[in-house]
mmCIF file of the C-alpha atoms, coordinates in Angstrom:
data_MODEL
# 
_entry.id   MODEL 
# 
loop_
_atom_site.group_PDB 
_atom_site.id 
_atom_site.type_symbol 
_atom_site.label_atom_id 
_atom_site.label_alt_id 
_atom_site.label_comp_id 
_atom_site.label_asym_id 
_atom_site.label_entity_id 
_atom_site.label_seq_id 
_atom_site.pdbx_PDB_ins_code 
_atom_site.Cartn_x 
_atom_site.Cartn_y 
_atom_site.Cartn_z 
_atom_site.occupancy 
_atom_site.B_iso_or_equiv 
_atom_site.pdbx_formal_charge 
_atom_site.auth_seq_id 
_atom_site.auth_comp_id 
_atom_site.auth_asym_id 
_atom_site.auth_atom_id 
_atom_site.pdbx_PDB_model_num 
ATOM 1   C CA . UNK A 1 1   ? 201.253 117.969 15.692  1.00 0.00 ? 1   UNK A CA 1 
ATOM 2   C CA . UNK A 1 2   ? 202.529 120.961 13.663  1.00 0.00 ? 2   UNK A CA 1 
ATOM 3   C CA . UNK A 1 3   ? 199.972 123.330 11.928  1.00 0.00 ? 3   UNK A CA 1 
ATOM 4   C CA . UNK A 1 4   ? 200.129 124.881 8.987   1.00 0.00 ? 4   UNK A CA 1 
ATOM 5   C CA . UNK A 1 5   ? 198.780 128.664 8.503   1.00 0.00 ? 5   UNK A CA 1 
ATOM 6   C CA . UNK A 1 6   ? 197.192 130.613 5.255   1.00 0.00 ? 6   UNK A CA 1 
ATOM 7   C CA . UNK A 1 7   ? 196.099 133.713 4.707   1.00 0.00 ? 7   UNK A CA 1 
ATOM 8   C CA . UNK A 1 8   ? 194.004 134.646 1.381   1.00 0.00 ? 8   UNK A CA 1 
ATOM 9   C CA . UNK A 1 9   ? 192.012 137.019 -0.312  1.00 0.00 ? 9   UNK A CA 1 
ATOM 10  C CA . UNK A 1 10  ? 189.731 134.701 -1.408  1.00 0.00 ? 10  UNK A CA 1 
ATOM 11  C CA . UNK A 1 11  ? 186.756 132.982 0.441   1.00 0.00 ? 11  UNK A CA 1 
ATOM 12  C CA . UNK A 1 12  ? 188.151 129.734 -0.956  1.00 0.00 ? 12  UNK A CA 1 
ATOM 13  C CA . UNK A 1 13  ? 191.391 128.239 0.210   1.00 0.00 ? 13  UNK A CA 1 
ATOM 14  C CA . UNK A 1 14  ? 192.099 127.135 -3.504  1.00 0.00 ? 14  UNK A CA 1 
ATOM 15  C CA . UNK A 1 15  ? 194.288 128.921 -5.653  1.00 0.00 ? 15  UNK A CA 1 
ATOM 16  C CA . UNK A 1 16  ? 193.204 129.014 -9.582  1.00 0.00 ? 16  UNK A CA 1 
ATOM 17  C CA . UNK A 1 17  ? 195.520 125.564 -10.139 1.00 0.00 ? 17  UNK A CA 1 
ATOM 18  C CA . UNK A 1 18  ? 193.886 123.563 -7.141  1.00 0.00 ? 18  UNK A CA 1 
ATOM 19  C CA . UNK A 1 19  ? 195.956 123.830 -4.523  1.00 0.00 ? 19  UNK A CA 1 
ATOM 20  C CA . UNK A 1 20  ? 196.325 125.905 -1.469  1.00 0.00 ? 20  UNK A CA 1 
ATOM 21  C CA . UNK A 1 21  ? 199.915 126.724 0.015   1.00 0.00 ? 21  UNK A CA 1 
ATOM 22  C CA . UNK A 1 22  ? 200.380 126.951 3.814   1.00 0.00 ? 22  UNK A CA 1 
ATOM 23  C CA . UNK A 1 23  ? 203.234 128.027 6.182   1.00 0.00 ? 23  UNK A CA 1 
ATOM 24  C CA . UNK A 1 24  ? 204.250 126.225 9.276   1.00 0.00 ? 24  UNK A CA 1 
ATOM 25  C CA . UNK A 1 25  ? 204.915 129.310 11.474  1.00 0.00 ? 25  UNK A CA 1 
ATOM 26  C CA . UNK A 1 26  ? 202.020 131.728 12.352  1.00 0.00 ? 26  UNK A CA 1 
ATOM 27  C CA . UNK A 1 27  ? 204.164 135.159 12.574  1.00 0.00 ? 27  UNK A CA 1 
ATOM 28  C CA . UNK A 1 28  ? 204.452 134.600 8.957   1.00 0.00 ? 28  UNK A CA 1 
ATOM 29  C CA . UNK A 1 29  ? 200.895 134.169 8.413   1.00 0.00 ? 29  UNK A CA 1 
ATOM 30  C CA . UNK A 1 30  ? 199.225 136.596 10.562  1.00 0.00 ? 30  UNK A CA 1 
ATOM 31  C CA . UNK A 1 31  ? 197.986 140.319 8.181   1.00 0.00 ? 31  UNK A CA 1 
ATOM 32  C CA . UNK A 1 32  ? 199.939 138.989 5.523   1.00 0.00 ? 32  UNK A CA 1 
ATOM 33  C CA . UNK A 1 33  ? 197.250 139.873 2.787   1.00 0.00 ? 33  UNK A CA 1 
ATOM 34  C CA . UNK A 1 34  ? 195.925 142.450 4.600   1.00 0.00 ? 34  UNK A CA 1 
ATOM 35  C CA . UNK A 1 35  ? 192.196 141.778 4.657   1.00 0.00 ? 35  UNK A CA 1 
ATOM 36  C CA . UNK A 1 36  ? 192.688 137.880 4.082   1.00 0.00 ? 36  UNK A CA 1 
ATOM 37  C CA . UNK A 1 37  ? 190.322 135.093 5.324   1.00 0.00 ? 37  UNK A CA 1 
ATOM 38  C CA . UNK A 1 38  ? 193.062 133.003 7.843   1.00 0.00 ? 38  UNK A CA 1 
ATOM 39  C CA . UNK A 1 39  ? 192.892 129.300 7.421   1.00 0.00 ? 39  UNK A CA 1 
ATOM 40  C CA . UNK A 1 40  ? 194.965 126.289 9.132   1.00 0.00 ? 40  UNK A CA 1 
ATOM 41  C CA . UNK A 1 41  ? 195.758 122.292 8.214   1.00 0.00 ? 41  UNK A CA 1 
ATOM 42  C CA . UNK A 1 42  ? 196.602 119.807 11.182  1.00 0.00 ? 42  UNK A CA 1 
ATOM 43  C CA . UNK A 1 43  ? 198.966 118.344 8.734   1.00 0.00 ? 43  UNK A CA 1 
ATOM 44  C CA . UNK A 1 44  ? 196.265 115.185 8.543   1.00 0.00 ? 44  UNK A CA 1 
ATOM 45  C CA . UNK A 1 45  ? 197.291 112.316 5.391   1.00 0.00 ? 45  UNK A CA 1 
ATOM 46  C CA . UNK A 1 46  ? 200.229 114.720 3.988   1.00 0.00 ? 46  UNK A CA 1 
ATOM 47  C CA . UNK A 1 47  ? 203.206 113.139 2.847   1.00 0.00 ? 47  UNK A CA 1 
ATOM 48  C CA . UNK A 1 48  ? 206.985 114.820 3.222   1.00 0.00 ? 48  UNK A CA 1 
ATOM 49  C CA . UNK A 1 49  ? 208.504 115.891 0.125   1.00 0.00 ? 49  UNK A CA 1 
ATOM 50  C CA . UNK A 1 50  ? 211.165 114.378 1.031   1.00 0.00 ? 50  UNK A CA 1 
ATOM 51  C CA . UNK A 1 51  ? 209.823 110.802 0.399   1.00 0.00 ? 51  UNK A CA 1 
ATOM 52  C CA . UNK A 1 52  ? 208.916 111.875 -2.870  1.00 0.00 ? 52  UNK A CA 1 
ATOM 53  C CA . UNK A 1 53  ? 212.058 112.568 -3.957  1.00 0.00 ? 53  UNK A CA 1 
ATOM 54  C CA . UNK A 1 54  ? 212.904 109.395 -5.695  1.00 0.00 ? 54  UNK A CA 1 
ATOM 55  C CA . UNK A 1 55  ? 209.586 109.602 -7.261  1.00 0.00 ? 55  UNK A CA 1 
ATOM 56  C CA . UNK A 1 56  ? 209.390 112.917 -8.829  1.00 0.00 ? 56  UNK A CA 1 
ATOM 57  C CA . UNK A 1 57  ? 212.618 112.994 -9.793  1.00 0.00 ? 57  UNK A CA 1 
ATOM 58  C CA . UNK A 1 58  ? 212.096 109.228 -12.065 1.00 0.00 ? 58  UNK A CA 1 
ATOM 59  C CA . UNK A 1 59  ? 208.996 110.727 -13.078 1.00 0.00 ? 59  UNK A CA 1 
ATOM 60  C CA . UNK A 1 60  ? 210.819 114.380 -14.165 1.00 0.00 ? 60  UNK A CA 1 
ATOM 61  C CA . UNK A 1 61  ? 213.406 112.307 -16.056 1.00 0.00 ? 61  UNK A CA 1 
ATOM 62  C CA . UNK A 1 62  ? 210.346 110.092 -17.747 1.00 0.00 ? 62  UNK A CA 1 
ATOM 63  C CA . UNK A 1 63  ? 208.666 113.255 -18.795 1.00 0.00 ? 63  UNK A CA 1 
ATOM 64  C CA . UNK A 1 64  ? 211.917 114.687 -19.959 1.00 0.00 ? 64  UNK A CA 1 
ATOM 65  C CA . UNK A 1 65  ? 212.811 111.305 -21.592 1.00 0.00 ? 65  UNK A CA 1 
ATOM 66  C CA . UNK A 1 66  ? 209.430 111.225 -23.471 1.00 0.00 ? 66  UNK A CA 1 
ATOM 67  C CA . UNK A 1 67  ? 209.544 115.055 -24.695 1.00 0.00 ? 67  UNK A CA 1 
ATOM 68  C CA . UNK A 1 68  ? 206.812 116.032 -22.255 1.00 0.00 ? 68  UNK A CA 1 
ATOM 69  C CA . UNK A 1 69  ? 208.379 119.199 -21.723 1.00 0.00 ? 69  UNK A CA 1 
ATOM 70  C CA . UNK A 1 70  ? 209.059 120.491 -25.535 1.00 0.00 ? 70  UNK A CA 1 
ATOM 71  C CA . UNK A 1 71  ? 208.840 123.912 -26.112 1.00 0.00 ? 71  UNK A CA 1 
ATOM 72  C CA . UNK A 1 72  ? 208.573 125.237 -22.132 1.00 0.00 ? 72  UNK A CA 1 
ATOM 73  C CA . UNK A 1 73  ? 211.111 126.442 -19.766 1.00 0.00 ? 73  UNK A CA 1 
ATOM 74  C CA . UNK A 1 74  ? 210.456 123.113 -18.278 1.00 0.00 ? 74  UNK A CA 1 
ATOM 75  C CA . UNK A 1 75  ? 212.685 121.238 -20.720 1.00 0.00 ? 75  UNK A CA 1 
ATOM 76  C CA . UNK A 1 76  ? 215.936 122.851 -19.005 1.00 0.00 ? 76  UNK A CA 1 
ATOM 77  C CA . UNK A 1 77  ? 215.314 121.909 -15.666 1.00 0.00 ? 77  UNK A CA 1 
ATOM 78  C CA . UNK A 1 78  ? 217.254 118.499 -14.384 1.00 0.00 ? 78  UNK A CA 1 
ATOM 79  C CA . UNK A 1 79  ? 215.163 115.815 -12.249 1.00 0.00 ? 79  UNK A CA 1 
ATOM 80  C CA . UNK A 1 80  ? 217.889 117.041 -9.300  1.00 0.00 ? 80  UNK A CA 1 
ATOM 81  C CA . UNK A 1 81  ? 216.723 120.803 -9.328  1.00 0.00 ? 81  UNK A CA 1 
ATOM 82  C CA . UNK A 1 82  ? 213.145 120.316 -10.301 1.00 0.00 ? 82  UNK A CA 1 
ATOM 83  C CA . UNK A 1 83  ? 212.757 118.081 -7.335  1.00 0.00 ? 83  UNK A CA 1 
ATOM 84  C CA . UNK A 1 84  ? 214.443 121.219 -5.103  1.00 0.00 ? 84  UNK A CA 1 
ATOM 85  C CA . UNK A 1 85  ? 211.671 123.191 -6.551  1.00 0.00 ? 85  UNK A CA 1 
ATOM 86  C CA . UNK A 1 86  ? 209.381 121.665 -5.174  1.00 0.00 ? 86  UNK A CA 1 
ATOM 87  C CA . UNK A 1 87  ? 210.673 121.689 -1.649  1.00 0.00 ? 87  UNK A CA 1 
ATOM 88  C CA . UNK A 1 88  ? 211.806 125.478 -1.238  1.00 0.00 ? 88  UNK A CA 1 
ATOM 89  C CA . UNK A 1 89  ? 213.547 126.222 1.905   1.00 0.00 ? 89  UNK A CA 1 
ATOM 90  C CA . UNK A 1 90  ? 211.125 129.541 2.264   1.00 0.00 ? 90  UNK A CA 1 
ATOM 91  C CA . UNK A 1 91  ? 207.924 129.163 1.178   1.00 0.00 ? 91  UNK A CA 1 
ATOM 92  C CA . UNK A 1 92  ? 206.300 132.392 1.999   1.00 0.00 ? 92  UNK A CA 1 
ATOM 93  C CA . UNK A 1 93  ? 209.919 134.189 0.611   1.00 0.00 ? 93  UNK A CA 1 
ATOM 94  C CA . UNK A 1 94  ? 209.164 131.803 -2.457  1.00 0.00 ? 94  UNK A CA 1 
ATOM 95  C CA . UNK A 1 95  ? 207.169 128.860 -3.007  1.00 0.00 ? 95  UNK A CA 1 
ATOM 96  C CA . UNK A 1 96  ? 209.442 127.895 -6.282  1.00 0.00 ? 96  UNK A CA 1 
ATOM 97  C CA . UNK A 1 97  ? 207.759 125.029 -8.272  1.00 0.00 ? 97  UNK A CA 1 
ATOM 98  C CA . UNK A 1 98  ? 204.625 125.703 -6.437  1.00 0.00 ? 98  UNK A CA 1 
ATOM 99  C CA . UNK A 1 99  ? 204.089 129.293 -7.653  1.00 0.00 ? 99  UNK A CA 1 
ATOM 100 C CA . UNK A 1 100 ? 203.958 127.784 -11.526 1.00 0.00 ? 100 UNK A CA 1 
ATOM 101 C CA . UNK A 1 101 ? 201.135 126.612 -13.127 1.00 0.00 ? 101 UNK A CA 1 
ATOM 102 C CA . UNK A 1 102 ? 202.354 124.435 -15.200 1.00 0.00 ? 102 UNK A CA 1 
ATOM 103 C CA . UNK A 1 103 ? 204.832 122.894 -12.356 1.00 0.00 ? 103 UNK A CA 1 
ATOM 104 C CA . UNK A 1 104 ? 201.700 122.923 -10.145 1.00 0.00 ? 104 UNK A CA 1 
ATOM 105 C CA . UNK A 1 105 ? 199.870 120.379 -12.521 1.00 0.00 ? 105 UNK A CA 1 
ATOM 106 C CA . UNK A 1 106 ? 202.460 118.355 -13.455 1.00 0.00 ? 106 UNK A CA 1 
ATOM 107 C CA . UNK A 1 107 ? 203.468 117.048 -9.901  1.00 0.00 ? 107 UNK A CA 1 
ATOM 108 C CA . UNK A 1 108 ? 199.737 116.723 -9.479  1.00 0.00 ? 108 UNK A CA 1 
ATOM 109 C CA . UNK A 1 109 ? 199.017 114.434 -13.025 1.00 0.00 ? 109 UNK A CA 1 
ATOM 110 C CA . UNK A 1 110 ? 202.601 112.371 -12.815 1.00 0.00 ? 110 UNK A CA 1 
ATOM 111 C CA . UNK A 1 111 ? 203.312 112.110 -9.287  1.00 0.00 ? 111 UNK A CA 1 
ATOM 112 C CA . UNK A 1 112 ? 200.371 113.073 -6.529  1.00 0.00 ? 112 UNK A CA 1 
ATOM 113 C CA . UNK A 1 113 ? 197.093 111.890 -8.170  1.00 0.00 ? 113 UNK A CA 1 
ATOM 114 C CA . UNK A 1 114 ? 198.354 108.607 -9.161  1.00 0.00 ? 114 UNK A CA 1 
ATOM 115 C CA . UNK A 1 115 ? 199.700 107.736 -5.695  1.00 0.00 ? 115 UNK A CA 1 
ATOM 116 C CA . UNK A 1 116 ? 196.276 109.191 -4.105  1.00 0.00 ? 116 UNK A CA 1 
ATOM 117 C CA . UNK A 1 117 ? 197.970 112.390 -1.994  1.00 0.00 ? 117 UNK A CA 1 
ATOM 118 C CA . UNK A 1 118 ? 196.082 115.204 -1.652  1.00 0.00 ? 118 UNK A CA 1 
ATOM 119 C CA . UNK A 1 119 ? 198.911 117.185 0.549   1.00 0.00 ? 119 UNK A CA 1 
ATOM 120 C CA . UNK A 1 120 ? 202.837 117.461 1.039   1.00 0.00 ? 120 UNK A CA 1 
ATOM 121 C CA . UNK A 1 121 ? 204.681 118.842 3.689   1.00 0.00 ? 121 UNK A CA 1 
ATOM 122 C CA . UNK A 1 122 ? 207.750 120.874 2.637   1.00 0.00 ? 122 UNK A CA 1 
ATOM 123 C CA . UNK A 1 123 ? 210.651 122.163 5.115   1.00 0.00 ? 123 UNK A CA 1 
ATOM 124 C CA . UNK A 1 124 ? 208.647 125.060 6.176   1.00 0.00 ? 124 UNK A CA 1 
ATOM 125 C CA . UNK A 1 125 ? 204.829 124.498 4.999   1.00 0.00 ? 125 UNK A CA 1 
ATOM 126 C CA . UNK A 1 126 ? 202.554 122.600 3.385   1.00 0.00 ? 126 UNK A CA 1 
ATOM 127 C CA . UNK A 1 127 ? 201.137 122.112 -0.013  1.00 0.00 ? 127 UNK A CA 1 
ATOM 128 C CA . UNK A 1 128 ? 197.198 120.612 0.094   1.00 0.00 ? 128 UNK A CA 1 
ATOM 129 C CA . UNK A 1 129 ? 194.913 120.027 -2.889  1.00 0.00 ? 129 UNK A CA 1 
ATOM 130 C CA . UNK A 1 130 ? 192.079 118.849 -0.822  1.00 0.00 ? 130 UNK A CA 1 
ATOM 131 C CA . UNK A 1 131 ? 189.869 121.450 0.490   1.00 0.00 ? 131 UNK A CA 1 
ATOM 132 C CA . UNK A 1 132 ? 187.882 119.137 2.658   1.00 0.00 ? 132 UNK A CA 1 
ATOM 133 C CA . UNK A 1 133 ? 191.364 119.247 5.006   1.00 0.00 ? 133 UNK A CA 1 
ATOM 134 C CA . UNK A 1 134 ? 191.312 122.936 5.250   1.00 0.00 ? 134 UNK A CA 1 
ATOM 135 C CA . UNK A 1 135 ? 189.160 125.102 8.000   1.00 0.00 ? 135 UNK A CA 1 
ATOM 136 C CA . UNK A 1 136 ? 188.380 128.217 7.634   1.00 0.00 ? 136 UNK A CA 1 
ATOM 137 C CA . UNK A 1 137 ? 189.236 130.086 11.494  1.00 0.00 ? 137 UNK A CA 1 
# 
């Protein structure tokens, strides 16, 4: 079982768009935020990106299709590199999609919510917008 480490300032896991963002190698994780509170996920009910893929990118070009995206940076990304952004290769270097609000809660309204997943696992992390799954170490 691979577990997933985060270290935040906050006494809550959560960031301000309801979700917390882990890393799946502890060297990365330990004193990163100085003072942080250190938390961990087992990993337990997540789904890989990577069988989303099909998914978010027919719901990207659905959102694209119905002029969802007017008016926002969003509107010039294609279903092919918005799915990449939300499966960056380095999280902790750069979490891509999942440092964006507005990316943030559109995977979670089109894509995770509907299908009932509260976490995804990315190449090197985890994404988990469930608190219940987090401890607190």
């Amino acid at each position: 079982m691979t577990m997933y480490y985060r270290n935040y300032k906050e006494e809550s896991p959560m960031s301000e768009w309801g979700h917390a963002m882990f890393v799946d190698h502890e060297d990365s994780w330990v004193g990163t935020i100085g003072d942080g509170v250190n938390y961990v996920y087992d990993g337990t009910g997540a789904v890989d990106i990577s069988d989303l893929e099909d998914v978010i990118k027919d719901a990207w070009s659905e959102s694209l299709k119905n002029g969802d995206f007017d008016d926002t940076f969003m509107a010039d990304i294609t279903a092919e590199d918005a799915f990449k952004s939300f499966a960056p290769e380095d999280i902790v270097m750069s979490a891509e999609a999942w440092d964006d609000g507005d990316m943030v809660q559109w995977i979670w309204n089109k894509v995770l919510e509907p299908k009932d997943i509260y976490a995804v696992i990315t190449p090197d992390g985890a994404i988990v917008f469930d608190e219940s799954l987090i401890k607190h170490v």
